[in-house]
C-alpha distance (Angstrom), angle and dihedral (degrees) to the residues before:
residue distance angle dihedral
X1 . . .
X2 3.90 . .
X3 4.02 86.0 .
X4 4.22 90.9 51.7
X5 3.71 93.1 55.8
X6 3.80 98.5 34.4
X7 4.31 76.9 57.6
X8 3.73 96.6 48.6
X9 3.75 96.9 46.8
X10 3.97 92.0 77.3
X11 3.39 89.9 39.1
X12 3.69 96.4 57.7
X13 3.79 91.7 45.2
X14 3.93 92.6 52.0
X15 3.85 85.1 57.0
X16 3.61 97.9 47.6
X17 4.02 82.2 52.5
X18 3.58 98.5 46.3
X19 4.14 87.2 47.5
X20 3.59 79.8 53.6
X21 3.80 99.0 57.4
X22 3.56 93.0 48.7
X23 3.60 96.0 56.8
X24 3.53 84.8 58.1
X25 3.78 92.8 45.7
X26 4.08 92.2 55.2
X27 3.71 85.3 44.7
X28 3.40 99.4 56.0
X29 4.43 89.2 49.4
X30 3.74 107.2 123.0
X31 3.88 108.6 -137.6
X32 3.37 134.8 -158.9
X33 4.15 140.8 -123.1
X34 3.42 121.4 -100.0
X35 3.57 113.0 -135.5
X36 2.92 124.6 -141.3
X37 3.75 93.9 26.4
X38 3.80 107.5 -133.5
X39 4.12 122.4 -130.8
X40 3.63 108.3 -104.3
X41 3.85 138.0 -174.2
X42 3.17 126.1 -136.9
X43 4.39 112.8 -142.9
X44 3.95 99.6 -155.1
X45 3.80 110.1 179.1
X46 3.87 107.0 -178.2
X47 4.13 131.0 -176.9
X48 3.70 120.1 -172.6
X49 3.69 131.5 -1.1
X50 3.56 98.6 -84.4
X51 4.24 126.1 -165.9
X52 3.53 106.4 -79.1
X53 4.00 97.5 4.6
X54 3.92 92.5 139.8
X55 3.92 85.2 65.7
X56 3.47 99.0 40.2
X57 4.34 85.5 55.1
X58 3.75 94.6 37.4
X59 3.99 97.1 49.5
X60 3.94 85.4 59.8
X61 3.95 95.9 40.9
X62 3.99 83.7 53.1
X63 3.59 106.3 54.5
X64 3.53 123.0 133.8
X65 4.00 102.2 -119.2
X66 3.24 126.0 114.7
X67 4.05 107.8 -126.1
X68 3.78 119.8 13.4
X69 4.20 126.9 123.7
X70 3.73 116.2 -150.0
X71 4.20 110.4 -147.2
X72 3.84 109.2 -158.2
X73 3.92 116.7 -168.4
X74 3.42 135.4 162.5
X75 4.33 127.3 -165.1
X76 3.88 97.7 -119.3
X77 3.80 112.9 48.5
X78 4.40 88.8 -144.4
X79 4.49 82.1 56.5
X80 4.11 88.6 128.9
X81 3.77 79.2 -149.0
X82 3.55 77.4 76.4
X83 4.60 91.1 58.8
X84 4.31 78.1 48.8
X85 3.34 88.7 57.3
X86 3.74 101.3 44.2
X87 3.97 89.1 53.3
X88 3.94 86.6 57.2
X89 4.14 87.3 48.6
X90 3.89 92.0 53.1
X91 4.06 96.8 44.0
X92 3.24 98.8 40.7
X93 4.37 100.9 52.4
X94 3.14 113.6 171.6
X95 3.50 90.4 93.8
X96 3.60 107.2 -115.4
X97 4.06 93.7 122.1
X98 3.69 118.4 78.2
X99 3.54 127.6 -178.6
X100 3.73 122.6 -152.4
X101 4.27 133.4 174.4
X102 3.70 122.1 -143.0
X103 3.72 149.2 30.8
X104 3.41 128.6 -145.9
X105 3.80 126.1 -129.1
X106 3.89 114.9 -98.1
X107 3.61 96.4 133.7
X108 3.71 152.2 -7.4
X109 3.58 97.8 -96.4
X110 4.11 101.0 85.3
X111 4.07 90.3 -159.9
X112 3.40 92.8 64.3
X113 3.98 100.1 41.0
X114 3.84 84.8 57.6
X115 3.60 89.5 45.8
X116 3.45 93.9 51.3
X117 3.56 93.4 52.6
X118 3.83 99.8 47.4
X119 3.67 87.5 48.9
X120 3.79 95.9 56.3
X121 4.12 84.4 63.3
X122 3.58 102.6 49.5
X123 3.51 125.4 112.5
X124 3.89 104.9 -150.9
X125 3.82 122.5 68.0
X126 4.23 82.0 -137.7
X127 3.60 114.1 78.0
X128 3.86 127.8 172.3
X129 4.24 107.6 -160.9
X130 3.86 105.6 -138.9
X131 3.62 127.4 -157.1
X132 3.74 117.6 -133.9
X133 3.71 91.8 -123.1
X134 3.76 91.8 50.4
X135 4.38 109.1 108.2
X136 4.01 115.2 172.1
X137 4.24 139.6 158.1
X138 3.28 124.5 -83.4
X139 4.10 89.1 -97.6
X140 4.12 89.6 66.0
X141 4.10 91.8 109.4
X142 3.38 102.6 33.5
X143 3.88 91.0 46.6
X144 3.82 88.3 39.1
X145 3.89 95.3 50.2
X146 3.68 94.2 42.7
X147 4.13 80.3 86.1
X148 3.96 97.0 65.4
X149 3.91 83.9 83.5
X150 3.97 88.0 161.2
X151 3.88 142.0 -23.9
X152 3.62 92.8 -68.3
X153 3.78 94.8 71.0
X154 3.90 108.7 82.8
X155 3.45 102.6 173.5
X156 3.77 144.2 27.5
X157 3.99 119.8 -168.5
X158 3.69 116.7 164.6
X159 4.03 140.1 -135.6
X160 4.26 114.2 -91.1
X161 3.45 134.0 -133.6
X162 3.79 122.2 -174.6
X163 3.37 119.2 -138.7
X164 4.34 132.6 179.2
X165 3.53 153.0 89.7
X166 4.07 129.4 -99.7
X167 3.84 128.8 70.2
X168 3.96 91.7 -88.3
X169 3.67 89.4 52.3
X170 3.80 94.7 48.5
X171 4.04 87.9 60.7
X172 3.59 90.9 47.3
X173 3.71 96.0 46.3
X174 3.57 89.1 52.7
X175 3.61 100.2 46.6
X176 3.96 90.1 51.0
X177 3.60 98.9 44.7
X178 4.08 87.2 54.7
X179 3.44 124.5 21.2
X180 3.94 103.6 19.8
X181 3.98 91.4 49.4
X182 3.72 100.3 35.2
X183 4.05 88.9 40.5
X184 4.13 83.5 56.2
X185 3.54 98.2 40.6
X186 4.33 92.0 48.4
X187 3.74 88.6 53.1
X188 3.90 94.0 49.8
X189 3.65 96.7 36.5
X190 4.25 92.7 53.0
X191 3.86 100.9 18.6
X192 3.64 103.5 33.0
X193 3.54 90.2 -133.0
X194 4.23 123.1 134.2
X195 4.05 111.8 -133.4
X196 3.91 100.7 -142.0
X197 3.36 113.2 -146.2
X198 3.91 115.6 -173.4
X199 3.28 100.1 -134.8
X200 4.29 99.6 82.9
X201 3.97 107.3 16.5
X202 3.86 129.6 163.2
X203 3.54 129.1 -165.7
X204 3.49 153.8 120.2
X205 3.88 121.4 -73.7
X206 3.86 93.4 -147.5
X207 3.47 96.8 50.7
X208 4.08 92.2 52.4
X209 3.62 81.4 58.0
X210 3.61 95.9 56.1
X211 4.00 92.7 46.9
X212 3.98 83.9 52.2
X213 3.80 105.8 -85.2
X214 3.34 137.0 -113.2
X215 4.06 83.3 -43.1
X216 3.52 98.0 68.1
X217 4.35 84.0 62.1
X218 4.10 94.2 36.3
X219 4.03 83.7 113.3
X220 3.92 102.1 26.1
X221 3.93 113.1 111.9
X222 4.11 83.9 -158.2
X223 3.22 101.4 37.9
X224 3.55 89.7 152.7
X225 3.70 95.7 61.8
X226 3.38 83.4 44.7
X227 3.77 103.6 55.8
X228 3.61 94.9 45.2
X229 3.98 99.7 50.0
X230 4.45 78.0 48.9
X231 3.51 82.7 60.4
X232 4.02 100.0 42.9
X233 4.19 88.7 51.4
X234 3.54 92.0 43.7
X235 3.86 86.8 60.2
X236 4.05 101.0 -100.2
X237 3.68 122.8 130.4
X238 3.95 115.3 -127.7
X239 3.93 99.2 -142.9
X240 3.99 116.3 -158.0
X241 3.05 111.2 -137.1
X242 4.02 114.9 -146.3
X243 3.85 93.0 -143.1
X244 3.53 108.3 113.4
X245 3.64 116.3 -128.5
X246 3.80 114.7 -157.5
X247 4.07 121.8 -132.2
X248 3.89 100.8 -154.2
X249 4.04 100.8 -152.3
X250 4.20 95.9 173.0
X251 3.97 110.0 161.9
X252 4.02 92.8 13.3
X253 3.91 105.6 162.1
X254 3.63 116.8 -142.8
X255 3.58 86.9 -115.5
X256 4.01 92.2 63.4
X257 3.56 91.7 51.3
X258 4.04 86.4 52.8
X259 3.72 90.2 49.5
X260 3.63 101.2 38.9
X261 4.28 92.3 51.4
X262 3.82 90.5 41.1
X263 3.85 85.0 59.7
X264 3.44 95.4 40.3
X265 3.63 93.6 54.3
X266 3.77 97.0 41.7
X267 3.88 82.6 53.8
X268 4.03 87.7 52.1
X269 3.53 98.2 47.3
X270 4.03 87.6 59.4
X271 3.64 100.9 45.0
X272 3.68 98.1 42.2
X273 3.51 121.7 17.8
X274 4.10 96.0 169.4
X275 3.77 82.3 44.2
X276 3.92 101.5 47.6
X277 4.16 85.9 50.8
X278 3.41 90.4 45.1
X279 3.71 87.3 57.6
X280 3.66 101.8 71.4
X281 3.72 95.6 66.1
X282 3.79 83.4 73.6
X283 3.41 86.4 74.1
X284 3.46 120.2 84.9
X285 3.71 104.9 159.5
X286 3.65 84.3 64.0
X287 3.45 103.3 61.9
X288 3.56 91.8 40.9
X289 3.63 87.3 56.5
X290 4.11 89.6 47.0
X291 4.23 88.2 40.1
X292 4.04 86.3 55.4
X293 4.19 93.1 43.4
X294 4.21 82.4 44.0
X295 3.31 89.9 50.0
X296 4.50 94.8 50.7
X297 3.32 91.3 44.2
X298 4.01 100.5 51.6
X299 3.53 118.1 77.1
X300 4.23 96.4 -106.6
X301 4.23 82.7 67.8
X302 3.50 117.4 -163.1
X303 3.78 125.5 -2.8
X304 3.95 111.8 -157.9
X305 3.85 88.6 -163.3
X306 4.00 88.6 50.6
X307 4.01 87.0 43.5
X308 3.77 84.1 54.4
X309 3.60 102.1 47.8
X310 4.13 85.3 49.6
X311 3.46 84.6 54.2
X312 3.64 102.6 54.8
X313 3.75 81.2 39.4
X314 3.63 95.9 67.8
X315 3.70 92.1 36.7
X316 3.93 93.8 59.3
X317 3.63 90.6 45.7
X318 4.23 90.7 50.4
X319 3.94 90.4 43.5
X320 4.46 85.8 51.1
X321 3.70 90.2 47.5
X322 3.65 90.1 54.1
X323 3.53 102.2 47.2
X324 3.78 87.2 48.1
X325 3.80 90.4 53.3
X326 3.56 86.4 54.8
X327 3.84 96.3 55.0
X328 3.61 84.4 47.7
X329 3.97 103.3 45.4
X330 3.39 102.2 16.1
X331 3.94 101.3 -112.5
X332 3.28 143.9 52.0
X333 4.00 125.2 -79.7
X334 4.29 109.3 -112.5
X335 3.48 111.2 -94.8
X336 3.88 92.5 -108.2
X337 4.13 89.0 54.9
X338 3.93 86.0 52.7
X339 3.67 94.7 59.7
X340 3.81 87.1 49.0
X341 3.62 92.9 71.7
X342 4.01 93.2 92.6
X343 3.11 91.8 48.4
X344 4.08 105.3 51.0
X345 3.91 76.9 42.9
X346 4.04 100.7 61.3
X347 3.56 85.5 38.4
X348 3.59 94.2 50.1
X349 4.04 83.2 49.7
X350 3.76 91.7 54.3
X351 3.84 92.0 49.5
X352 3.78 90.4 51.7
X353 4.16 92.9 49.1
X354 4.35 85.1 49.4
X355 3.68 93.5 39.1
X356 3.77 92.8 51.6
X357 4.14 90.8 67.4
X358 3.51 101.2 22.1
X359 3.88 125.4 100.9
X360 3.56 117.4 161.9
X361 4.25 112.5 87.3
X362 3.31 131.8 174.2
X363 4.08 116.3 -145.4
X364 3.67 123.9 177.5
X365 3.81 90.8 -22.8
X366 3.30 104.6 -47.8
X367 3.48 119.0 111.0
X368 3.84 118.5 -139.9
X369 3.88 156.8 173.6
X370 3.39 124.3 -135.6
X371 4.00 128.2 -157.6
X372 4.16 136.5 166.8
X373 3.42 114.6 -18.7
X374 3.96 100.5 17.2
X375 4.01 89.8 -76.0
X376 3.28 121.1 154.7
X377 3.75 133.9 -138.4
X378 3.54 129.7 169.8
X379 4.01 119.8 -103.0
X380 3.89 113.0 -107.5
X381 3.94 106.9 -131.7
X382 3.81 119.3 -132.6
X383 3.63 87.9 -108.4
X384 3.50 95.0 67.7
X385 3.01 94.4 38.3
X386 3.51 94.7 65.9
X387 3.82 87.3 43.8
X388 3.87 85.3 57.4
X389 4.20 96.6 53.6
């Protein structure tokens, strides 16, 4: 056993490397203009007034692109995000920002009943979905649209960067400046395949409708996974577009980073079993953690020359998940955030062990379960369940 894991240490940390290099490799694609540029709409569904929401909004309302509406909305009409958003509307007037209240009930996943709703008032048959969170330059669209290079692209999602101060944010920044764009950029680079992450997506209003709409996701946790595999099987390419799109996690608690990734892998686990186990050979901290524990607990004990090796092991994989980060944001992490990187990997390793049995989530409130496929249903209280015998 001790030999097995000792083996699959390296192995996991040449993968993380290799992920590594092909981040770089889709980075360094050179793209072209899309001519003419094509009037978009921009879905932003917003909850809470967030650190450094005014930014986020006014980074989208100032983009240099010539015809494009952005449609903010929020659930609850008293959401101050809602105020934020009304600022944005009255400095930005050329009256590209609208602000609406409410969502009607499709489903039980609230992003997409807001979605839904914002998207039956836009104007443009191409909409890119924004996360609040979300903050780019004024060449986002016009980079971003540069991928619809014909009819046969269906979708255009784009590479993150997490950015932010705060302990929560730290973790979060690390874990998307590694594993979520290296992860993405591995699965492209050898399986041709785009990794659609809902927080920058492009596409074509009439052909959602044709895959089934925002309906066909009203009680999908990922429905962004979700919508762009629809469009891969229904013979679409998912372009990725190089332009990196930056997750603005300022004031993140540790706890939110906890919740957020226990959800995220809980939603894993049900789309993609082979995937989600695949996912913890991207992990090499954690079986050099397991190859040292191996190691105690077999009767050769503790090999300083093996301790060493898992050492310089964790140090190579700390030094490549710095110089991605500063591909990705543009500097490097502080010295104190680089030594975090074993520890927001164990804990990412824990999450993924819970999130692999667990099923009950609680998102924006609302308190879930989630089966096959990410769908979600509603848990049945012991009440009526005794009602039901």
């Amino acid at each position: 056993m001790a030999d097995l894991v000792l083996l699959l240490a390296p192995i996991s940390l040449f993968l993380v490397l290799a992920g590594h290099a092909a981040t770089f490799f889709l980075l360094s694609r050179k793209r072209s203009p899309c001519r003419p540029p094509p009037p978009i709409t921009i879905l932003k569904p917003v909850k809470g007034a967030e650190a450094g929401l005014y930014e986020n909004l006014a980074s989208l309302a100032a983009q240099d692109y010539p015809d494009f509406e952005m449609l903010v909305g929020a659930e609850d009409a008293r959401d101050p995000a809602l105020a934020v958003a009304r600022q944005v509307q009255r400095d930005f007037p050329a009256g590209r920002v609208k602000v609406f209240a409410g969502a009607r009930r499709m489903g039980l996943n609230p992003k997409v009943n807001l979605l839904a709703s914002l998207a039956d008032k836009a104007s443009h048959d191409l909409v890119l979905i924004s996360d609040s969170n979300v903050r780019v330059c004024a060449a986002y669209l016009r980079e971003t649209a540069s991928e619809l290079t014909g009819p046969e692209v269906g979708l255009v999602t784009n590479v993150l960067v997490g950015t932010g101060t705060g302990a929560g944010a730290a973790l979060e920044n690390l874990h998307l400046n590694s594993f979520v764009a290296s992860s993405a950029s591995l699965v492209r680079v050898t399986a041709g395949r785009a990794c659609v992450i809902g927080k920058s997506m492009l596409f074509r209003l009439s052909d959602l409708q044709k895959l089934g709409g925002f309906w066909a996701v009203r009680n999908v946790l990922a429905e962004d996974y979700v919508i762009g595999r629809s469009f891969e099987l229904a013979g679409f390419k998912v372009a990725l577009s190089p332009y990196l799109v930056h997750a603005v996690n300022d004031g993140w608690t540790v706890e939110r980073f906890i919740n957020r990734h226990l959800r995220w892998a809980q939603m894993r686990r049900r789309v993609s079993p082979a995937a989600y186990c695949a996912e913890v050979m991207l992990n090499p901290v954690l079986w050099i953690a397991l190859s040292g524990c191996a190691l105690a607990l077999s009767r050769r004990g503790l090999d300083l020359r093996l301790l060493g090796i898992g050492a310089a092991g964790i140090a190579v994989k700390c030094a490549s998940d710095a110089l991605l980060s500063r591909r990705l944001a543009g500097r490097f992490p502080r010295l104190i955030v680089i030594a975090l990187v074993p520890v927001k990997d164990l804990l990412i390793a824990g999450l993924w062990a819970v999130g692999a049995f667990r099923r009950k989530i609680d998102w924006r409130g609302h308190v879930l379960r989630i089966e096959a496929g990410s769908e979600l249903t509603e848990p049945v209280s012991p009440e009526a369940q005794m009602e039901a015998a």
